[in-house]
N, C-alpha and C positions, 0 to 999 in steps of 0.2 A: 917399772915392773921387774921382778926378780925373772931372771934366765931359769927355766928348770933345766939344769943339767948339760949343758954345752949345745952345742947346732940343733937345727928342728926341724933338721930334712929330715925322709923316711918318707912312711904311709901316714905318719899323725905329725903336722907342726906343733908341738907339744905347747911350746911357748903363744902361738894365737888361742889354743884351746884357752891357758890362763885368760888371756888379754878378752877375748870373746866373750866366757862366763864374767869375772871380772865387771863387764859393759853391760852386760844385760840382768845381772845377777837383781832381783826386789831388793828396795831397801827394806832391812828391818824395823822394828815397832819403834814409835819415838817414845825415848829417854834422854833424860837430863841428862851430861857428863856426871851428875853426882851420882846419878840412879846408876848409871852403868858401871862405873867404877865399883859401887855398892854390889851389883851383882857377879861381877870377876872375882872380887873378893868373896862374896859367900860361895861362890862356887868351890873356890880354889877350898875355904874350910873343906865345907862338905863333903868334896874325893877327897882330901886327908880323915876325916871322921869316917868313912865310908871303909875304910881299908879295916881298920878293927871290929868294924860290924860287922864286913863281907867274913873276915878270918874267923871270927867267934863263930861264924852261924855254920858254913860251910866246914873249916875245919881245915881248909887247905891254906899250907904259906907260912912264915913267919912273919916278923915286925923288920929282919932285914933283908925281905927278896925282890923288894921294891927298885926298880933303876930306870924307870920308867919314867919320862915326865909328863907331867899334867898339863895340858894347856889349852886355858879360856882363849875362843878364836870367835874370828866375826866371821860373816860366809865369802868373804874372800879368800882368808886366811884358812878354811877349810876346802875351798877349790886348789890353792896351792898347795895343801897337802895331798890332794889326792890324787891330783894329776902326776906329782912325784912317784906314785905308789903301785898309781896304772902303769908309769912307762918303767916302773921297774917289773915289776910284774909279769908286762906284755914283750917285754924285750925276744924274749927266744920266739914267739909268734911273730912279734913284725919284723923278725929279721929274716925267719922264714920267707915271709910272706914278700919282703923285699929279694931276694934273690929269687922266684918264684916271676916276676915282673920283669926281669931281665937286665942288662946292661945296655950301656948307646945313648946315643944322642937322646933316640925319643924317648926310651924307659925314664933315662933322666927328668924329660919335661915333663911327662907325664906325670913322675913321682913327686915332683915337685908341686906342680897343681892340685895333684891327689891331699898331700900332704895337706895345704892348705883347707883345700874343700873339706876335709875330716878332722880339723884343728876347730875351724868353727862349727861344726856340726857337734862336735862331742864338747865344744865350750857350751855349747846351747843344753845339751843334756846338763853338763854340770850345773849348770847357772837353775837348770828345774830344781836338781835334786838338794841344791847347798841352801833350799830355803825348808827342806823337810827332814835333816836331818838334827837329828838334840844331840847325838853326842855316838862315837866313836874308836873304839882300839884300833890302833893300826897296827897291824901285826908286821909285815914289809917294808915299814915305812925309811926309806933314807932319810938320813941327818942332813940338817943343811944350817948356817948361821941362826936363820929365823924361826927354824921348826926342828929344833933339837928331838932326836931320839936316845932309845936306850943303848946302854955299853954292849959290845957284842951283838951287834945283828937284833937287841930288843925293840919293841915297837916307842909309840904314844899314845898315851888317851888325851883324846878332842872332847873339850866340852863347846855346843855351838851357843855362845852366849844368847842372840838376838833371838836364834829359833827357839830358844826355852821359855825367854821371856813372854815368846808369841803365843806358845799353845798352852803358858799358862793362863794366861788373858782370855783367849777361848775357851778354856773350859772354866774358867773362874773358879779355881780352884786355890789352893791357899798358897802363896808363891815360894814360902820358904820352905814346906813340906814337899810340893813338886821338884824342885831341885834338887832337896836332898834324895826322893824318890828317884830319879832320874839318876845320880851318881851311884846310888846302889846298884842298879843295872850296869853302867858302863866300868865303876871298879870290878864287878865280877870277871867280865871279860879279862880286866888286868889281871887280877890275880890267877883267872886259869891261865896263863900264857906265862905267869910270873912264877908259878907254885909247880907248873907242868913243864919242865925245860924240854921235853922230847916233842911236843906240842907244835910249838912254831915251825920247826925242820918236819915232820911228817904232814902239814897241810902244803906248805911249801911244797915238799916232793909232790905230792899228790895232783897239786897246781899244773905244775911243769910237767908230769907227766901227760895230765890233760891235753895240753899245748901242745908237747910233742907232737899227742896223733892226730891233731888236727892238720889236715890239708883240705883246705881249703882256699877256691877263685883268691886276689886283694882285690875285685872288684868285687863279687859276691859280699865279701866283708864290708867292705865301703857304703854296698847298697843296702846292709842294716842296719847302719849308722844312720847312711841318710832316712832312711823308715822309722827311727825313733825320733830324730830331729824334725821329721814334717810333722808328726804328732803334734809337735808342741806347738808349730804352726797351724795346726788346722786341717794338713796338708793331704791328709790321709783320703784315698776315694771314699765316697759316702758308704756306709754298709761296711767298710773291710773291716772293721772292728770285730763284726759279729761273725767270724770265719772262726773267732779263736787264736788265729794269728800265731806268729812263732816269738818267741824269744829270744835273743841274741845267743845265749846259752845253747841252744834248741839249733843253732843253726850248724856248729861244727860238730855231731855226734857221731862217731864210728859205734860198733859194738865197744870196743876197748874203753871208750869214751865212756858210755853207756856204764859200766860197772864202774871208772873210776867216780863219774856223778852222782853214782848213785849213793859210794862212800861220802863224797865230799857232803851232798845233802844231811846222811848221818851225822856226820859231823857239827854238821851246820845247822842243827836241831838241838842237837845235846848240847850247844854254848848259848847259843839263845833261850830256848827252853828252860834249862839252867840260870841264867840270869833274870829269868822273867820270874822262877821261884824264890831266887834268893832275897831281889827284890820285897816279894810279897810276904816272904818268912821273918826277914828283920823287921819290915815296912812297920807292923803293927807298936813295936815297943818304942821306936823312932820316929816313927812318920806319924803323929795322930788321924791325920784325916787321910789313910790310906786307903780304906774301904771306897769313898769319893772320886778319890784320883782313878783309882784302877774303873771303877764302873764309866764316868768320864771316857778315859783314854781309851779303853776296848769299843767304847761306843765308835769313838772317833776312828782307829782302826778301822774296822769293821765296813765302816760308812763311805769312806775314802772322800773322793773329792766326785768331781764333774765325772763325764763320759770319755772326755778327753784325760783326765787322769788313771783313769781305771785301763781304759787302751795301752797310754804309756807303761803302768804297771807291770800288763803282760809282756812289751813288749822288752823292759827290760830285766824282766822276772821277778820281779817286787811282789807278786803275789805269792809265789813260791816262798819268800822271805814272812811273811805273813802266817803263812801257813806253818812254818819250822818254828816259829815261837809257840803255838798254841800246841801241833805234836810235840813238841822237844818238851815243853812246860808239863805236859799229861805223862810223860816218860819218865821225867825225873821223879815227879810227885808218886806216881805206881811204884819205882822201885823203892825210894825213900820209907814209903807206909809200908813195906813189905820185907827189909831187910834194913834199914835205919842209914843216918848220914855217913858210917862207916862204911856200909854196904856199899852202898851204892859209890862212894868214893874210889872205890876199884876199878871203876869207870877209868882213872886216870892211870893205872900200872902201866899202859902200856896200849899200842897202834892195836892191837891181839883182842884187849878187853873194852875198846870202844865198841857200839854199838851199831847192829847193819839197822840201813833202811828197812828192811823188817822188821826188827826188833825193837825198832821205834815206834813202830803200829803196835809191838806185842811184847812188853817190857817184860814178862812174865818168862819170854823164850829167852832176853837175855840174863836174866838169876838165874835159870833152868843152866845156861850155859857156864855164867863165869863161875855161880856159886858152887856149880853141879851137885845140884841139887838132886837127892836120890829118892826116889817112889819109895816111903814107905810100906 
């Protein structure tokens, strides 16, 4: 097993989370070695074909802003990226969260335990969620031998080979138009990250500022971990589900918090939403059977899984993610009909002309703003 990063003391053993998801992770759908090799390869086409479809339609980027790389992974190889991504990411919080617990003998053991007990808990989340995702930008993502990133602090886009192959089989759908479906969404991401260079450093800041103002218990925090990890077991008292329950997100909010969320939400509408139309704007000239997939896949959406899925959901805000594709998708499509892919492209000038959580409910308030647009 790859080391993520040096020693795996702290609040999270980094390295059992690997080892943990890793062991418990579903195997994927069975394929021949011929089969599978056959699907890396069409993938890999496909995010190359995808990038001149994304640019043509959208209009953002060139043919050389790409430095990004692409990489077909199994869901191993996608728990290993992301657990890199979390401890980069979470560093300013658990280090917080580490001198917060104290110094001495017993902070010591206790951290050490701690660490453990939240290595496998959050390997166990991973190991749910590396059988549900299709595919990925990592915006944060550290470089390492195995999972090269981009030059400069740029990300990677993950395609999860097995989970694509899966939910194509479920919906029986036409297996070479879902992939290529499916890459049109996740190059989108690339290219805003790629095409928008102020982008990655203003959600970043945003991030860390979040972080900052959380103070919050390291046991409080642990005992949310442990709250999505019983889910998966079962674990949960009978009924708590239907309380509504908190979020992980939901657990460290000050006011300050509250507004930076609110932005970060915006945000996180307008790239999803956005990829969900660009998706659907190219899909038809490319995708023949696009009309299918998407009716399909919103179903699936939609539908989720068990009672035990939809719990977990909430509990680690997967529904809120669900919801920012459908608002962010109705945002972009409002301004676009209303002011064209130019227009709306403005979107990207700048941190100023992104869009508030408001104006994602009410796309009309943001042309009324950036266009300023005057009362006849």
């Amino acid at each position: 097993m790859t080391s993520i990063g040096g020693a795996s003391s702290g609040m999270v053993d980094w390295n059992l989370a690997v080892a943990t998801a890793t062991r418990l992770v579903r195997p994927g759908p069975e394929v021949s070695r011929d089969e599978a090799r056959a699907v890396v390869a069409e993938l890999r086409r496909h995010a190359k074909a995808s990038e001149g479809h994304v640019r043509g339609f959208t209009r953002m980027g060139t043919e050389d802003i790409h430095d990004t790389p692409v990489l077909v992974v199994d869901r191993p190889g996608w728990i290993r990226a992301n657990v890199a991504g979390f401890r980069e990411i979470l560093k300013p919080l658990l280090d917080k969260m580490e001198e917060r617990r104290g110094g001495g003998a017993g902070g010591a053991v206790l951290g050490a335990v701690g660490g453990k007990v939240t290595g496998v808990e959050l390997g166990m989340l991973l190991s749910f969620l590396s059988s549900r995702v299709l595919g990925q930008y990592e915006t944060f993502a550290p470089a390492s031998r195995e999972l090269p990133a981009g030059a400069n602090g740029g990300g990677r886009l993950l395609l999860v080979a097995p989970n694509i192959v899966h939910v194509e089989r479920e919906l029986d759908v036409d297996p070479h138009d879902f992939r290529l479906w499916v890459c049109l969404h996740e190059e989108t991401h690339r290219t805003q990250f790629s095409a928008v260079p102020w982008l990655r450093d203003h959600l970043e800041g945003e991030i860390q500022s979040f972080l900052a103002e959380t103070d919050v218990d390291p046991m409080t925090f642990l005992e949310r971990v442990r709250e999505a990890a019983q889910s998966l077991a079962g674990g949960r008292p009978e009924g708590e589900e239907e309380d509504g329950g908190r979020s992980l997100v939901e657990l460290v909010q000050s006011p300050a918090q509250r507004e930076i969320l609110a932005r970060l939400t915006a945000v996180m509408s307008l790239l999803e939403g956005h990829a969900d139309f660009v998706m659907d704007g190219v899909g038809p000239e490319v995708v023949p059977t696009v009309a299918e997939i998407r009716e399909k896949f919103q179903q699936r959406r939609a539908k989720g899984a068990s009672r035990l899925d939809m719990a977990l959901r909430k509990l680690l805000g997967l529904d809120a993610k669900l919801r920012q594709y459908k608002d962010g998708e109705r945002f972009v499509r409002s301004v676009v009909g209303e002011v064209g892919m130019d227009g709306f492209n403005r979107v990207w000038t700048s941190p100023n002309t992104l869009p508030t959580k408001a104006e994602i409910a009410k796309p009309a308030d943001w042309v009324a703003r950036v266009h300023r647009k005057t009362e006849s």
